[in-house]
C-alpha positions as CSV (number, residue, x, y, z in Angstrom):
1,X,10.4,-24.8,3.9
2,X,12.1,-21.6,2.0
3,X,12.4,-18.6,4.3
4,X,9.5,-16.6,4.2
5,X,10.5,-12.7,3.3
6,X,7.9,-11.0,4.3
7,X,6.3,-10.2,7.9
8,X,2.9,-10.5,8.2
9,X,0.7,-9.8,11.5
10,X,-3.4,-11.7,11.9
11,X,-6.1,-11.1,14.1
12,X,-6.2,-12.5,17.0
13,X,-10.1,-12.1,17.4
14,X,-12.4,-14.1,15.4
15,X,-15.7,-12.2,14.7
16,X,-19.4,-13.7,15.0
17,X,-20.9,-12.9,11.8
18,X,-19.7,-11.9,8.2
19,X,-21.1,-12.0,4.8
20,X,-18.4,-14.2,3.5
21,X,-15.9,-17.4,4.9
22,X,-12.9,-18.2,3.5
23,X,-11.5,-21.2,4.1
24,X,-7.6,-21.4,3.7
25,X,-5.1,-19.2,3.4
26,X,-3.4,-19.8,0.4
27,X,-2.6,-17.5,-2.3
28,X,-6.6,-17.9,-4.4
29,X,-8.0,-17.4,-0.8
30,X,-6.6,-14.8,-0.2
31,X,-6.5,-13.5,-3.3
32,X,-10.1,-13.7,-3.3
33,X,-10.0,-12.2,0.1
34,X,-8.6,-8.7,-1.7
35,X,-11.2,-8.8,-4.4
36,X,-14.2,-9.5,-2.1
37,X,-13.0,-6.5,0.3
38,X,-12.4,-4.2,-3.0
39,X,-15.9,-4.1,-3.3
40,X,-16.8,-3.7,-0.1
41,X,-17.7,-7.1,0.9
42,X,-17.3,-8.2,4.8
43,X,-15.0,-11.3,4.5
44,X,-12.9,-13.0,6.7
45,X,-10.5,-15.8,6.0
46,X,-9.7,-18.8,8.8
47,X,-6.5,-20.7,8.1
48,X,-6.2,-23.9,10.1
49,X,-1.8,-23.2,10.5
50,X,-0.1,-20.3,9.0
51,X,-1.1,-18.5,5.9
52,X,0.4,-19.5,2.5
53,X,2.9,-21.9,4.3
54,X,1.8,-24.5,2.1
55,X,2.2,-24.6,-1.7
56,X,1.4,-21.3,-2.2
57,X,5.1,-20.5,-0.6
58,X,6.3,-23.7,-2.1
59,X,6.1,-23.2,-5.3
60,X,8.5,-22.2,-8.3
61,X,7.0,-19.0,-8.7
62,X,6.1,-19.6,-13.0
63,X,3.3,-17.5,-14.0
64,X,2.9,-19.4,-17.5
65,X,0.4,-19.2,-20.3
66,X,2.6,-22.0,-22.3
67,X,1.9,-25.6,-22.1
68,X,-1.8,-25.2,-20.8
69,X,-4.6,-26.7,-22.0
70,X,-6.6,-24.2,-24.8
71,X,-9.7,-23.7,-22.1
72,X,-6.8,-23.1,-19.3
73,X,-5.4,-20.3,-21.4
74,X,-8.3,-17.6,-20.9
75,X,-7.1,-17.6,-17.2
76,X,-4.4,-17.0,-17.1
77,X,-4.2,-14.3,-19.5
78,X,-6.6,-12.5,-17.0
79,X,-3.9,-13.3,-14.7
80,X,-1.4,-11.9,-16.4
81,X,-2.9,-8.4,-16.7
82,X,-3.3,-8.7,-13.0
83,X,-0.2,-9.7,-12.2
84,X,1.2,-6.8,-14.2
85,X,-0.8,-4.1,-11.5
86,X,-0.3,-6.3,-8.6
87,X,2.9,-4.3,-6.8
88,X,1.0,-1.2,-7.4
89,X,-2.3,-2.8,-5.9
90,X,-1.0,-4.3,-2.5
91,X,1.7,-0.9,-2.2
92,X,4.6,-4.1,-2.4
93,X,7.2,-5.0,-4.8
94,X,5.7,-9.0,-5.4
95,X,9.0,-9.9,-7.8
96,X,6.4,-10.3,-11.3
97,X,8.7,-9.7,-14.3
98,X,8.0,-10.9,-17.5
99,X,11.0,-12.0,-18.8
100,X,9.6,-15.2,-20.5
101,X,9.5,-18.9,-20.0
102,X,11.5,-21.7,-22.6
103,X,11.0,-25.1,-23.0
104,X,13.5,-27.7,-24.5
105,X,12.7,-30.7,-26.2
106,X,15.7,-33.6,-26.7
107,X,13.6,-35.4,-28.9
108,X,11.4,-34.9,-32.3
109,X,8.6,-36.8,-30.4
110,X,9.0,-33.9,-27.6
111,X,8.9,-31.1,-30.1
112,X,6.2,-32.3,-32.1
113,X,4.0,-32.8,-28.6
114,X,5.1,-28.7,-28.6
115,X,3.9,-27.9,-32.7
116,X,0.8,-30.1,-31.4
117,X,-0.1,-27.4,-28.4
118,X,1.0,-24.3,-30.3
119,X,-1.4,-25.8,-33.3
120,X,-4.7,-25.8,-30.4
121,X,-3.6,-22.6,-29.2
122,X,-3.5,-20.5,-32.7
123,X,-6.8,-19.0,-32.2
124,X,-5.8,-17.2,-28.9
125,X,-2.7,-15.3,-31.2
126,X,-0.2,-15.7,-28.4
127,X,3.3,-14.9,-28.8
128,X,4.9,-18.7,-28.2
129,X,7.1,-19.6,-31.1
130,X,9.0,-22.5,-31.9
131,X,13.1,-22.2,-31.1
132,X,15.9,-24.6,-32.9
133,X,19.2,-25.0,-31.9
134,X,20.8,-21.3,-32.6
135,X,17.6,-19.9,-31.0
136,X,18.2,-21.2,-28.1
137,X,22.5,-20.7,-27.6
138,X,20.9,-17.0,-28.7
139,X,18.7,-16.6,-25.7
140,X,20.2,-18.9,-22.9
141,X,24.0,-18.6,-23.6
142,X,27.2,-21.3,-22.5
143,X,24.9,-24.2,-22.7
144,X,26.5,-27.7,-24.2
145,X,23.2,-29.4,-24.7
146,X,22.1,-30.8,-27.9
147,X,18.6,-29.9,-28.6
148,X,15.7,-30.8,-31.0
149,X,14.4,-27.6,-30.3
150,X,12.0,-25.9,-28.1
151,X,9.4,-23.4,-27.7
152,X,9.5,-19.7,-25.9
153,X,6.8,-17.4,-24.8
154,X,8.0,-13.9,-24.3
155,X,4.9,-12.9,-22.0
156,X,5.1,-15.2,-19.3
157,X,6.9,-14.6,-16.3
158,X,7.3,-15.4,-12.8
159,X,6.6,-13.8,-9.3
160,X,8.4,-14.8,-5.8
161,X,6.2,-17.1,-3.5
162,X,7.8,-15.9,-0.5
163,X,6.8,-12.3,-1.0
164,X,3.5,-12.4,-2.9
165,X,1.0,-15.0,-0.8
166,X,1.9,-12.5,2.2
167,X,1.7,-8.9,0.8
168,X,-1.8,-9.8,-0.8
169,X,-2.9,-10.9,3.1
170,X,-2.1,-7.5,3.9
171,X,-3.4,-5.6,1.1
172,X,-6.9,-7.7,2.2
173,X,-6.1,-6.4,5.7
174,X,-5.9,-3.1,4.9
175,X,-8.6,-3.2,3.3
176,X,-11.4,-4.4,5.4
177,X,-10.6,-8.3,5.5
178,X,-10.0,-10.1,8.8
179,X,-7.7,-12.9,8.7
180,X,-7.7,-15.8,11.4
181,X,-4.5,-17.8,11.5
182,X,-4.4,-21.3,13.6
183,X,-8.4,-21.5,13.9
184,X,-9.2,-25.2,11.6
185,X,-13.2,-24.9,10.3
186,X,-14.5,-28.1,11.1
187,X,-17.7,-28.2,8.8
188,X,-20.1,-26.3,7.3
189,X,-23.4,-25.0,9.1
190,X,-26.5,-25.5,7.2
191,X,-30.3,-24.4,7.4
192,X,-32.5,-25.9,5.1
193,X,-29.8,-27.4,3.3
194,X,-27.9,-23.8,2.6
195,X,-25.2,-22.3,4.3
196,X,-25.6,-20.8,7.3
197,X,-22.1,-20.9,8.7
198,X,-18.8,-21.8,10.1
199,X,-18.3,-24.6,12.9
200,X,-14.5,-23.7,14.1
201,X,-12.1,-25.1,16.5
202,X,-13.1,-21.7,18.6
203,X,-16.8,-22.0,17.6
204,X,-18.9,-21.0,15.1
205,X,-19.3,-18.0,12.8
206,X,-22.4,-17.1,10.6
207,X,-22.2,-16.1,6.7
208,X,-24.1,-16.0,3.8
209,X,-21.6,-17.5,1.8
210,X,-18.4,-20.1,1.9
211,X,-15.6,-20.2,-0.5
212,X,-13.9,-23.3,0.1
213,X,-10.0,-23.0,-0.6
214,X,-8.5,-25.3,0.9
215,X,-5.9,-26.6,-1.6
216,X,-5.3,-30.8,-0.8
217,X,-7.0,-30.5,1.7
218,X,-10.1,-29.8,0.4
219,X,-11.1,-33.1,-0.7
220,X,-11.7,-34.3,3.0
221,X,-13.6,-31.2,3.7
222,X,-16.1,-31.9,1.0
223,X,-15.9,-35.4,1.5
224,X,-17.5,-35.2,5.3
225,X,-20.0,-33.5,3.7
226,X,-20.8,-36.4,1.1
227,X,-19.2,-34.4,-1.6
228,X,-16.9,-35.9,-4.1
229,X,-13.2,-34.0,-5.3
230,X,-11.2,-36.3,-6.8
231,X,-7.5,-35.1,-6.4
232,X,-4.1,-37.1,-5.5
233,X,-1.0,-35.7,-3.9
234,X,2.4,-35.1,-5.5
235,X,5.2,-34.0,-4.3
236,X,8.2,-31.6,-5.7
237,X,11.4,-31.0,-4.5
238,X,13.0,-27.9,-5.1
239,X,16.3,-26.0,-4.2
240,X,17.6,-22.5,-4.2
241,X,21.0,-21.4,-4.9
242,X,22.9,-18.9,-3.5
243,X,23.2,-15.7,-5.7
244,X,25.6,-16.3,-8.7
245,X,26.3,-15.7,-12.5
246,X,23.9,-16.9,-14.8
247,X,22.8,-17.7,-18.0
248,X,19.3,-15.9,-18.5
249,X,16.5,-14.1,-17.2
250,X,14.4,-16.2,-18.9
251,X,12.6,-19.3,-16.6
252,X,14.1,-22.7,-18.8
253,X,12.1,-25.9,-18.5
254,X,14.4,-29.3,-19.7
255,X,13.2,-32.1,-19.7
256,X,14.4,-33.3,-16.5
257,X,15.4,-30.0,-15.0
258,X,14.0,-26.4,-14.5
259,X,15.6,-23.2,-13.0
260,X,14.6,-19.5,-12.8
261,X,16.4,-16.6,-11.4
262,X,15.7,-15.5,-7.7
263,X,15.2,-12.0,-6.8
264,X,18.3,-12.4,-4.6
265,X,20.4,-13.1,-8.0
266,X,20.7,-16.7,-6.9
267,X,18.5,-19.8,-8.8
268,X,15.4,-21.6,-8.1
269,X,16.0,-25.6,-9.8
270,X,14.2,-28.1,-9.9
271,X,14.0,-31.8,-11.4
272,X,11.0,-31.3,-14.2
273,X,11.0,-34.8,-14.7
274,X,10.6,-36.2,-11.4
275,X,7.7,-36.0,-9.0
276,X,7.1,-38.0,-5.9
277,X,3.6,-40.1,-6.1
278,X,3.3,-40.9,-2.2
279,X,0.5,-43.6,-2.5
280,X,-2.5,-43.2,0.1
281,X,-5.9,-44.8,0.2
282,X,-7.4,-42.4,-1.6
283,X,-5.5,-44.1,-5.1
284,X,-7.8,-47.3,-4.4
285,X,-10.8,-45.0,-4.5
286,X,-10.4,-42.7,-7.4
287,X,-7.2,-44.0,-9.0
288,X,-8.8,-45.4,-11.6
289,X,-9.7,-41.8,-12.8
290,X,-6.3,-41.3,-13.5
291,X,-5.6,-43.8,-16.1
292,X,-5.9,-41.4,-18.9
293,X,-3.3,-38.8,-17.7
294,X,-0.8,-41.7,-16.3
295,X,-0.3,-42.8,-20.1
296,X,1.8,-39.8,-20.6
297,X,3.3,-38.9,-17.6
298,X,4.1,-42.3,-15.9
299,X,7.6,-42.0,-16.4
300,X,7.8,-38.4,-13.8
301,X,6.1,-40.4,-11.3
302,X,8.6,-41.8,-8.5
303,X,5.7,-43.7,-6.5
304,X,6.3,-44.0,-2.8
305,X,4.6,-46.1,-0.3
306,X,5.5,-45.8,3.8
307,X,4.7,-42.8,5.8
308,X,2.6,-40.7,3.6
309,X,0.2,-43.7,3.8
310,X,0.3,-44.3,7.3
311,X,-0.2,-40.9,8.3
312,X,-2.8,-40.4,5.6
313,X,-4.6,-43.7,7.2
314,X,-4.6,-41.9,10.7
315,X,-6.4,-38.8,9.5
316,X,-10.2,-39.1,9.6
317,X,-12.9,-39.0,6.6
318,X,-15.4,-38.4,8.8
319,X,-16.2,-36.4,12.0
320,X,-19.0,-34.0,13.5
321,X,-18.7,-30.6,14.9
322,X,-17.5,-31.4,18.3
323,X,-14.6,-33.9,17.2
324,X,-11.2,-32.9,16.4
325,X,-10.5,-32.7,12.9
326,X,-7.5,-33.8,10.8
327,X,-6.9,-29.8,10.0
328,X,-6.5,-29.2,13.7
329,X,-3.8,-32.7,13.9
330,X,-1.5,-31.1,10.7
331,X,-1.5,-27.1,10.5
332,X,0.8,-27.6,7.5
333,X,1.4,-29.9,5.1
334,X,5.5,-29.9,4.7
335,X,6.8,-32.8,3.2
336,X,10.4,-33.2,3.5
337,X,12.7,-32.6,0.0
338,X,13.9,-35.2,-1.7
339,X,18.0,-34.9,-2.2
340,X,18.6,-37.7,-4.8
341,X,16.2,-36.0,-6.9
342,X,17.4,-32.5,-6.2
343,X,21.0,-33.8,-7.1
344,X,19.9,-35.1,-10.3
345,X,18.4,-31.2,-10.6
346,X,22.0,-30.2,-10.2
347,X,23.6,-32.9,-12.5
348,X,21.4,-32.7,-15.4
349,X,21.1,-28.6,-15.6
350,X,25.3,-28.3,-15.1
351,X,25.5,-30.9,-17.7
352,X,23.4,-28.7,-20.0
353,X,25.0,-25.3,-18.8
354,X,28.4,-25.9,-17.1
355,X,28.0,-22.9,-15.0
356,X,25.7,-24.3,-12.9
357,X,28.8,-26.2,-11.5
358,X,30.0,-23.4,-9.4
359,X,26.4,-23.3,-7.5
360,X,26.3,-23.3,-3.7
361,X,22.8,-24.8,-2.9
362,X,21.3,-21.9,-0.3
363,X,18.4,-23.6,0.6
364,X,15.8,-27.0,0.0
365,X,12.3,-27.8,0.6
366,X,9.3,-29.3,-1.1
367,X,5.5,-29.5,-1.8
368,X,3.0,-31.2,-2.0
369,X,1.0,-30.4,-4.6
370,X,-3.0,-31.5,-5.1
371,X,-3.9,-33.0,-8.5
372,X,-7.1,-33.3,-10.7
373,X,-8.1,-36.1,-13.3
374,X,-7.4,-33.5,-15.7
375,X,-5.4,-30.9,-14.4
376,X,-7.6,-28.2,-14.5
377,X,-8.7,-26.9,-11.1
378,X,-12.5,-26.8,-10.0
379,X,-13.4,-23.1,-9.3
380,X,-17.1,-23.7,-8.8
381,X,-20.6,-23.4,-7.0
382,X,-21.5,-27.0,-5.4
383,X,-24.8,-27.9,-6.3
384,X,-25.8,-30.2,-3.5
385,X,-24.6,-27.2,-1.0
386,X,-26.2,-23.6,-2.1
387,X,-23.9,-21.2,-0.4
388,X,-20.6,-23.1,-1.1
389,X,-18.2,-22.3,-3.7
390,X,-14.6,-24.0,-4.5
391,X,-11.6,-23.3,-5.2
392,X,-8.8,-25.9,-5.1
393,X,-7.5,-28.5,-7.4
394,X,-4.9,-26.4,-9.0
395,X,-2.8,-29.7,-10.0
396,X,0.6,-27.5,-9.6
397,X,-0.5,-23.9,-11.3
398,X,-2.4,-22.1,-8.7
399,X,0.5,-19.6,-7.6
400,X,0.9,-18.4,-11.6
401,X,-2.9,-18.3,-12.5
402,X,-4.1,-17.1,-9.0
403,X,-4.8,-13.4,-9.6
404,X,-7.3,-14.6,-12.4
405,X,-8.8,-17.6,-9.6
406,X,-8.9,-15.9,-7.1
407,X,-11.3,-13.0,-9.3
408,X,-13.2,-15.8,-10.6
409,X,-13.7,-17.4,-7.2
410,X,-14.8,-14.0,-5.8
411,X,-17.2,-13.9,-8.9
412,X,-19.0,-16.8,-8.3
413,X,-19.2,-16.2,-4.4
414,X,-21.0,-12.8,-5.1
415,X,-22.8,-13.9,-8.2
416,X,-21.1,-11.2,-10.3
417,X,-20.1,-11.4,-14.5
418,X,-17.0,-13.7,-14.2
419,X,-13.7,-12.9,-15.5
420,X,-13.2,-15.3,-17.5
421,X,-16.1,-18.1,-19.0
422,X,-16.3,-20.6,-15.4
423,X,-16.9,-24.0,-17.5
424,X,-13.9,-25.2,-17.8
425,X,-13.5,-25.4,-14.3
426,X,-17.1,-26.6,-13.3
427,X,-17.4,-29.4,-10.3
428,X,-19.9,-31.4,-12.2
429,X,-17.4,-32.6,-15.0
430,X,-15.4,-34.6,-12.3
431,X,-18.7,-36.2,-10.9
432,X,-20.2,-39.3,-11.5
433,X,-22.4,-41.8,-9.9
434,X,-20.7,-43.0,-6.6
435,X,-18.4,-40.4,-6.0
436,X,-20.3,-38.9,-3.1
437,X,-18.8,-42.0,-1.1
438,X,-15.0,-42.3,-2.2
């Protein structure tokens, strides 16, 4: 996993009673965490491991409006505002520059898929423009690829994953929150069919209110409770450099590689085109959902079957309050990094932009990464559970967009005027007759 640059110190105590649970520690939880103690709000998060030693640490660090569906967009303009305040808001330097984002296309089939988003996004007057050739030897100098074009959104940026999960934990600290590191929930308590409470692996706590947060693992929570979330796993491997002499400040997305400056002058890469599909059991129950978005992206799936599987197999579905449960078995999901495909990272970006030759690889890791039907994240009440709200599913864009989430999670919980217009992310549109059971 990367090295983790900021310290970060939990309670050891885990209270009774609060108004509001939090369960997980990644960066919406707890960025949810910091809204809900802003106003005043007694909440306290549980985290089965460590917090934010999952994705949210795992991550490249993009915080992008580009590319996203036109529904998607509202959200994370919120989250861009947010982002722009958050150093001053948690007293902590959280890396956010806005030094824009590129895409390059090889093909006209890949820019046209670009003119075709731009085209659904013209009503939100975002500054995204289409690049040629010159454009982009202009912006990204010393590059030898030959491009169809490409597209470049000034306004989005990126933030550092190993600083930010962690300084918004202590920013909720500080300001009322308690966070409980290494303490699994089990299950929900419920009275009359609401929510009454916690069960933990140290016993139980009462609340008025859940906000479920539990990134891939959230699925299996809900699904003990008879509740349906369809997501699959992917995994990315990722590398960092050590600091060096680059090309841009601006985040570049190839077709089958990425890279972004580190604060440390070095680069973040990665291979854009390549994502490991680790195939479990849960691809013979909902697979079928996925048809739709496979037709377009089957070629960045490397599928994998072996350990994932197994392990997967081993992990119960169902279990009651006084069993062990599969968050207490894995505290964190790390999934090792893939060097074939981070060599092909290396190969395909120096081949592009020769410099890249003269990189020392610092550091690898990877992450797994939890993916909807349409990848859009569910940030929603749950109907059949009054009390319970959600927040996971962020198909690979939480750490950019969580600001925004994490405000609209907090929304929901407390039944306040949202941030942005919920719909989009509503439970029910992934639902459908059956579900309850796969």
């Amino acid at each position: 996993m990367p090295r983790i640059d900021f310290p970060l110190a939990t309670s050891p105590d885990m209270p009774a009673a609060t108004t509001v649970v939090v369960i997980g520690g990644g960066i919406v939880g707890l960025t949810a965490a910091l809204e809900l103690a802003e106003r005043g709000i007694p909440v306290v998060v549980l985290e089965k491991g460590r917090v934010g030693l999952e994705q949210s640490s795992r991550n490249l660090g993009w915080a992008r409006k580009m590319g996203r569906a036109a529904p998607d967009v509202p959200l994370s303009l919120a989250s861009d505002r947010l982002w722009a305040g958050m150093a001053e808001r948690v007293g902590c330097d959280v890396g956010y520059r806005q030094q824009g984002i590129m895409y390059l296309a090889r093909t006209e089939d890949e820019m046209a898929m670009h003119r075709d988003w731009l085209a659904s996004v013209a009503h939100l007057d975002l500054d995204s423009r289409l690049l040629g050739q010159a454009d982009i030897d202009r912006l990204v100098p010393g590059g030898r690829g030959k491009w169809a074009g490409g597209i470049h959104t000034p306004s989005d940026g990126r933030a550092e994953p190993t600083i930010a999960p962690f300084a918004i934990a202590a920013a909720a600290m500080a300001k009322g929150a308690v966070i409980v590191e290494n303490c699994a929930v089990r299950m929900l308590s419920l009275s009359a069919g609401k929510v009454s409470g916690v069960v933990t692996e140290r016993g139980e706590i009462r609340c008025d209110r859940v906000l479920l947060a539990g990134g891939l693992w959230s699925r299996r929570f809900l699904g003990n409770h008879g509740i349906s979330l369809p997501t699959l796993p992917l995994i990315s491997s990722v590398l960092r450099t050590r600091p060096m002499e680059g090309p841009t400040e601006i985040a570049v997305g190839g077709p089958d590689f990425s890279f972004r400056k580190h604060r440390d002058g070095g680069y973040i890469v990665t291979q854009r085109g390549a994502l490991i599909a680790p195939l479990s059991l849960d691809h013979l129950l909902i697979g079928m959902r996925y048809l739709g978005s496979l037709s377009g992206n089957r070629s960045l799936l490397r599928i994998r079957f072996g350990g994932h599987f197994l392990r997967d197999l081993m992990l119960a579905r169902r279990w009651n309050a006084k069993s062990v449960s599969p968050f207490e078995r894995v505290r964190t999901m790390s999934p090792e990094a893939d060097e074939g495909i981070n060599a092909e990272a290396m190969r395909n970006l120096t081949a592009a932009w020769p410099v890249f030759g003269k990189a020392v690889v610092e550091e690898v890791w990877a992450g797994m990464m939890d993916i909807t039907p349409d990848s859009l994240p569910v940030i929603s009440p749950v109907a059949a559970i009054p009390g319970l709200t959600v927040a996971s599913g962020f198909s690979g864009h939480g750490f950019g967009t969580s600001p925004a989430a994490g405000r609209l999670a907090a929304d929901l919980v407390t039944d306040a005027t949202p941030v942005v217009d919920p719909t989009p992310y509503r439970l029910s549109r992934l639902t459908k007759s059956g579900d309850a059971k796969s």
